[in-house]
C-alpha positions in Angstrom: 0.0 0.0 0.0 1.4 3.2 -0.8 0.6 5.9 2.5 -0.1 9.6 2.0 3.8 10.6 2.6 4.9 8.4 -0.2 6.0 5.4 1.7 5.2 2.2 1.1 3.5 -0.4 4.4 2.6 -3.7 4.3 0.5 -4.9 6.7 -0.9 -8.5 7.3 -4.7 -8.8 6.2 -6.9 -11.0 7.9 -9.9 -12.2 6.6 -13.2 -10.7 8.4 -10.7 -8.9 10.6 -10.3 -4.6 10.2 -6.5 -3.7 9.6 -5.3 -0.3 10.1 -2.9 1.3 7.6 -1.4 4.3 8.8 1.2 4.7 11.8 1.4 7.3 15.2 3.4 10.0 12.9 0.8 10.2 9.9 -2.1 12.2 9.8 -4.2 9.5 7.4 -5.3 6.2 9.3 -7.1 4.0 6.6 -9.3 1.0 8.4 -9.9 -2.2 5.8 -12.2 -5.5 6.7 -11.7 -7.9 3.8 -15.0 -10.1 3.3 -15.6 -12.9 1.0 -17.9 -11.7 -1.8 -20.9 -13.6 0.0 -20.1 -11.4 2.8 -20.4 -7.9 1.0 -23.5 -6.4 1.2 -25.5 -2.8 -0.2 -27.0 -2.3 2.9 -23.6 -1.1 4.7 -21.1 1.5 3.6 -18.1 2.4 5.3 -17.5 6.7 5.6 -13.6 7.1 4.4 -11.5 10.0 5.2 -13.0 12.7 2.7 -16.1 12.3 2.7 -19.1 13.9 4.4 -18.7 12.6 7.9 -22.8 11.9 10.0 -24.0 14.6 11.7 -23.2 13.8 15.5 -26.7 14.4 16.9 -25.6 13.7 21.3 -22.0 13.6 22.1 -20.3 12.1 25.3 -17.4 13.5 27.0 -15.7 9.8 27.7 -15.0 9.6 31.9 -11.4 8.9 31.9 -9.7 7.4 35.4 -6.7 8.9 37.2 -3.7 6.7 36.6 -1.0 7.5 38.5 1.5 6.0 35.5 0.3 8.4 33.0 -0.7 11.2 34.7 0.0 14.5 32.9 -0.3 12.7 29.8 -2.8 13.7 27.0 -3.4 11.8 23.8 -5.8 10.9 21.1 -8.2 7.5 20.8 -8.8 6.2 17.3 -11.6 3.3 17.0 -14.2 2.4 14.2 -18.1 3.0 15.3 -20.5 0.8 13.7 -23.7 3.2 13.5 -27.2 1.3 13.0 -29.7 2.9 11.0 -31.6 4.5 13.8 -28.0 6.5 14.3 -27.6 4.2 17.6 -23.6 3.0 18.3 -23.7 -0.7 18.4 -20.3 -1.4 18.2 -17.1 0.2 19.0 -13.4 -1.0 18.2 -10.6 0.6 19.6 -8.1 0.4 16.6 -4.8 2.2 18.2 -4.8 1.3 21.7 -3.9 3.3 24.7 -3.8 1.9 28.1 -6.9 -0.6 28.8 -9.0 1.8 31.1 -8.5 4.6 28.8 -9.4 2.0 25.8 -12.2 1.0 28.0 -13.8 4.9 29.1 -13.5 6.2 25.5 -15.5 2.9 24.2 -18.4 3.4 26.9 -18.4 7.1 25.7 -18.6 6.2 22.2 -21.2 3.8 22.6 -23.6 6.4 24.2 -23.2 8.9 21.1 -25.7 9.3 18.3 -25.9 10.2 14.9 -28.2 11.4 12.3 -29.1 7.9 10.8 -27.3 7.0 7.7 -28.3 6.6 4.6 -27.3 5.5 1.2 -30.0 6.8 -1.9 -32.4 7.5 0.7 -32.4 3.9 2.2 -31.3 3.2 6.2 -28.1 1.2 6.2 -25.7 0.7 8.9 -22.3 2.7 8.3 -19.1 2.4 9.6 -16.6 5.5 10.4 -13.4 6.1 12.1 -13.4 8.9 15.1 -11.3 10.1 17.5 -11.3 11.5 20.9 -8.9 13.5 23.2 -7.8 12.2 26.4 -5.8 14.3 28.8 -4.7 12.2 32.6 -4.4 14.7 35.5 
């Protein structure tokens, strides 16, 4: 795969398992699921860097613990939403991991959002997007 900055990565694809392209310096993550052609399906469509991102309808602030190890640290959680067709969060994936309670606080948070319900030629289909949220340890 050739990345943004011109290099080249090659990363080990699973099948029906998401692989992240990208690494902690780039600015451009790209998350892929290979699935057999009797897997693929017109009722789902995946939102890519680029493109017209849902409207975030209720936001939460994710509840992050004090941990002595990292305190003063701040950082950024990357992790693929599935979003239902109501614009409920059903599933959440924490992609680039943190620490496991941080992992854990910004998936509870994610899971309580909602979005305007996606859509695809005025049909409700589930969607899948990459987001990204702050997280500073006092």
């Amino acid at each position: 795969m050739l990345l943004p900055n011109g290099k080249h990565a090659a990363i080990e694809a699973v099948p029906n398992a998401t692989s992240i392209f990208g690494a902690p310096d780039e600015q451009v993550y790209v998350a892929v699921t290979f699935l057999p052609p009797a897997g693929a399906r017109d009722d789902v469509m995946v939102i890519m860097n680029g493109e017209k991102p849902l409207n975030v309808v209720k936001r939460v602030e994710p509840k992050y613990p004090s941990i002595e190890a990292l305190r003063n640290t701040t950082g950024v959680v990357l992790a693929q939403l599935r979003v239902e067709p109501d614009g409920s969060v059903s599933g959440v994936n924490v992609l680039q991991k943190v620490q496991p309670q941080i992992d854990a606080a910004a998936a509870d948070a994610f899971k309580q959002w909602r979005f305007q319900p996606p859509t695809r030629d005025g049909r409700p289909v589930t969607a899948y997007l990459i987001m990204t949220t702050a997280y500073r340890i006092e």
